[in-house]
ZADOBA-127432 format. One line per 10 residues: their letters; for each residue x, y, z negated of C-alpha. Coordinates in steps of 0.5 Angstrom, whole numbers, plus 500, padded with zeros to 3 digits. Example, Ala and Ser with C-alpha at 12.3 -4.5 7.8 and 13.67 -1.06 7.14 Angstrom:
# residues 2
AS> 525,491,484 | 527,498,486
This chain:
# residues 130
XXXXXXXXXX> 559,601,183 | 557,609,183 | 552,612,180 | 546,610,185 | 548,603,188 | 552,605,194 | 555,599,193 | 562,603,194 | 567,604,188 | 569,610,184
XXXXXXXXXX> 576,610,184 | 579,610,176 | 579,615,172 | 585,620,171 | 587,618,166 | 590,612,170 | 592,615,177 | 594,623,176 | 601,622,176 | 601,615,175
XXXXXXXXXX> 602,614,183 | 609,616,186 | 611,617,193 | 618,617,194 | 622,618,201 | 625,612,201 | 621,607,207 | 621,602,201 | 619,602,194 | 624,600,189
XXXXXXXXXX> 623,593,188 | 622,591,180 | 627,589,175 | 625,582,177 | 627,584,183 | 621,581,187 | 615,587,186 | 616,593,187 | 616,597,182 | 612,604,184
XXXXXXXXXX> 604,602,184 | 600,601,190 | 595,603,193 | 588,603,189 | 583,599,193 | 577,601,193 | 570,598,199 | 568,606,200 | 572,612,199 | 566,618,198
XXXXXXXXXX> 569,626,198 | 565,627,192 | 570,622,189 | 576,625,191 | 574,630,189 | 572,630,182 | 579,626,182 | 582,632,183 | 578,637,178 | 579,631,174
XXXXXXXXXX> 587,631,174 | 587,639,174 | 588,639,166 | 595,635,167 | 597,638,172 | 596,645,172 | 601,647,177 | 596,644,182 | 592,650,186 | 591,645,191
XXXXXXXXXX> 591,639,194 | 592,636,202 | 588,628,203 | 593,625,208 | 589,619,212 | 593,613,215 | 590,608,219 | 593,601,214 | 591,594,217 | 583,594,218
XXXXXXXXXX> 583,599,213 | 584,607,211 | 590,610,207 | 588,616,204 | 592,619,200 | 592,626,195 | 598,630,194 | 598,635,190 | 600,642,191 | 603,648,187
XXXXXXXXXX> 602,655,189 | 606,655,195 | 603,649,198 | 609,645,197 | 608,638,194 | 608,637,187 | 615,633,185 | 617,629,180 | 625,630,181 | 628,632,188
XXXXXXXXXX> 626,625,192 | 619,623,189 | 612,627,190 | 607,626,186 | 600,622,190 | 594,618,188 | 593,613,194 | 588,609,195 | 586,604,201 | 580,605,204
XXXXXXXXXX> 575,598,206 | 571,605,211 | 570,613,209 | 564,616,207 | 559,620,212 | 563,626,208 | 570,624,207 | 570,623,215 | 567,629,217 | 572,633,213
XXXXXXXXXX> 578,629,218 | 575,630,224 | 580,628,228 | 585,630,224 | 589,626,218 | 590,633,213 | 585,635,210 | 588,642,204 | 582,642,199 | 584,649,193
């Protein structure tokens, strides 16, 4: 639970997610060495998404990613949820990549999006934040 009993969950620390998610161009993750699972994590699920949250998980992941000057919050509709995810962007606003066919993101989906989180979409699906 956050900090006041909001009742959403605080995406985990950096520690875990910065650089732990990626998002390749492939339509499909590569399946595991079992080959029944894949074998890029998921997204991370989480009740309520709040944008101070994003937020802080972005200034949180600065220190090791110092490449990153900005970062673009895409939004894609996922079942009965929402998908966001945190791209991260070097100085020409290009996403960050791990090799030449994977970019470095932390996705989490979303049961509903904060007041301010829905506010900062609009009727958009990017949001660039520096």
């Amino acid at each position: 639970m956050t900090p006041g009993g909001q009742g959403g969950a605080r995406p985990d620390s950096l520690g875990e997610h910065c650089g732990s998610s990626l998002f390749g161009q492939a339509a499909h993750p590569p399946t595991g060495a079992a080959g029944d699972r894949p074998a890029w994590p998921g997204p991370q699920p989480v009740p309520l998404l709040k944008l101070a949250e994003l937020l802080m998980v972005i200034l949180d992941c600065h220190p090791r990613l110092p490449q990153a000057t900005a970062a673009a919050l895409v939004r894609e509709r996922c079942g009965e949820g929402t998908l966001v995810r945190v791209v991260f962007l070097d100085a020409g606003r290009e996403p960050l990549a791990v090799d030449a066919d994977t970019l470095l993101v932390t996705n989490y989906l979303a049961g509903r999006l904060d007041e301010d989180l829905a506010a900062a979409f609009g009727d958009r699906n990017v949001v660039i934040l520096k």
